[in-house]
C-alpha positions in Angstrom: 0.0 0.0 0.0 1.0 3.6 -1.0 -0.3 6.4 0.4 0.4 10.0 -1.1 -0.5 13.3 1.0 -0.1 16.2 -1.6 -0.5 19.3 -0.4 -1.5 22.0 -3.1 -1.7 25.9 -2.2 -4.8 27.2 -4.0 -4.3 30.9 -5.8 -6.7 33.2 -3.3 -10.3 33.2 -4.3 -10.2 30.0 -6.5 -10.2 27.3 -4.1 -13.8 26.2 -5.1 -13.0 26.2 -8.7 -10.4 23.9 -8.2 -12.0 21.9 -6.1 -14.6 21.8 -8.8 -12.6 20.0 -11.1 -11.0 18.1 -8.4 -14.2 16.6 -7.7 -15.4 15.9 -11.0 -12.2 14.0 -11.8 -11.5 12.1 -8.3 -14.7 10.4 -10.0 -12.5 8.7 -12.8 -9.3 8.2 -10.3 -11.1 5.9 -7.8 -12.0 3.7 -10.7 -8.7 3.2 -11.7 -6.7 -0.2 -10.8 -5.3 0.0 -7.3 -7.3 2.8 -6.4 -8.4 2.6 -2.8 -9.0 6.2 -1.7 -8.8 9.6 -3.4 -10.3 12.8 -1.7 -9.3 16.6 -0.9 -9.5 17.9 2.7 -9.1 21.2 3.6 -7.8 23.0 7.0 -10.5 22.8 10.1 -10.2 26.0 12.2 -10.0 25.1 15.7 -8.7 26.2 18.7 -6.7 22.7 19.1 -2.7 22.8 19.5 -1.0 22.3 17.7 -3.0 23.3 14.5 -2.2 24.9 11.3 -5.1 26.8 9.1 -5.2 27.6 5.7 -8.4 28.3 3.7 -6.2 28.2 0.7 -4.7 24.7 1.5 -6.0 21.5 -0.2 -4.9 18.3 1.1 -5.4 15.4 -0.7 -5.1 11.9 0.5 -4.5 9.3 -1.9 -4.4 5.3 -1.3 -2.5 2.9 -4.0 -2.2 -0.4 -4.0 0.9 -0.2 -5.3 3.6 2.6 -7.0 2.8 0.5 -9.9 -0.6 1.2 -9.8 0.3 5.3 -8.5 2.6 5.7 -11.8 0.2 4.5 -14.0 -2.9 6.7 -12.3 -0.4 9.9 -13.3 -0.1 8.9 -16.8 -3.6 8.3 -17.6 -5.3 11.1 -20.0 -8.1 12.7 -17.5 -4.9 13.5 -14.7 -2.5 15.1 -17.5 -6.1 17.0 -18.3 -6.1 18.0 -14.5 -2.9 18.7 -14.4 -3.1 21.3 -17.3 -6.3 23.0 -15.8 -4.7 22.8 -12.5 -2.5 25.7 -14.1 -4.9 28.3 -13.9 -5.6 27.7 -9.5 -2.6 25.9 -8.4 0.4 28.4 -6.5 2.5 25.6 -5.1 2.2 22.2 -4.8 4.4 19.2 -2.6 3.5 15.6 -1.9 5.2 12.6 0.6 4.7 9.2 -0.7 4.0 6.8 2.1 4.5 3.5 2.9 3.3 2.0 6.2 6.2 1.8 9.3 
């Protein structure tokens, strides 16, 4: 099992747009072979320590089956599509690739 955590800085005032797409296309990805889970998250404000908020933030949390199965999901032709689109919202964007301890 892989797990990704990609963290993607939203340009101010388009977070919903991108998560538009987002949406619309985590419908394909958790079809894909290997797919177990694929879904954004964002920041919860709360007065819990240690905490970090960021309404421009998106978190996604991704589960694979394998990195076999995670390099194939970033070659397919609907995530190149994202990634282009992605263009136009995206400001910064990391990930850690996860396996379990």
């Amino acid at each position: 099992m892989v797990t990704v955590i990609a963290s993607v800085t939203v340009k101010k005032g388009k977070v919903q747009e991108f998560l538009n797409g987002f949406k619309a296309n985590a419908l394909k990805v958790r079809k894909e072979p290997g797919c177990v889970e694929y879904y954004p998250n964002m920041d919860v404000k709360t007065d819990l320590l240690p905490s970090v908020f960021d309404e421009n933030v998106v978190t996604i949390i991704e589960k694979w089956e394998s990195i076999e199965a995670l390099q194939a999901h970033i070659k397919t032709p609907h995530m190149k599509e994202q990634f282009k689109r992605d263009e136009e919202f995206v400001e910064s964007m990391s990930a850690r690739l996860l396996k379990e301890a």
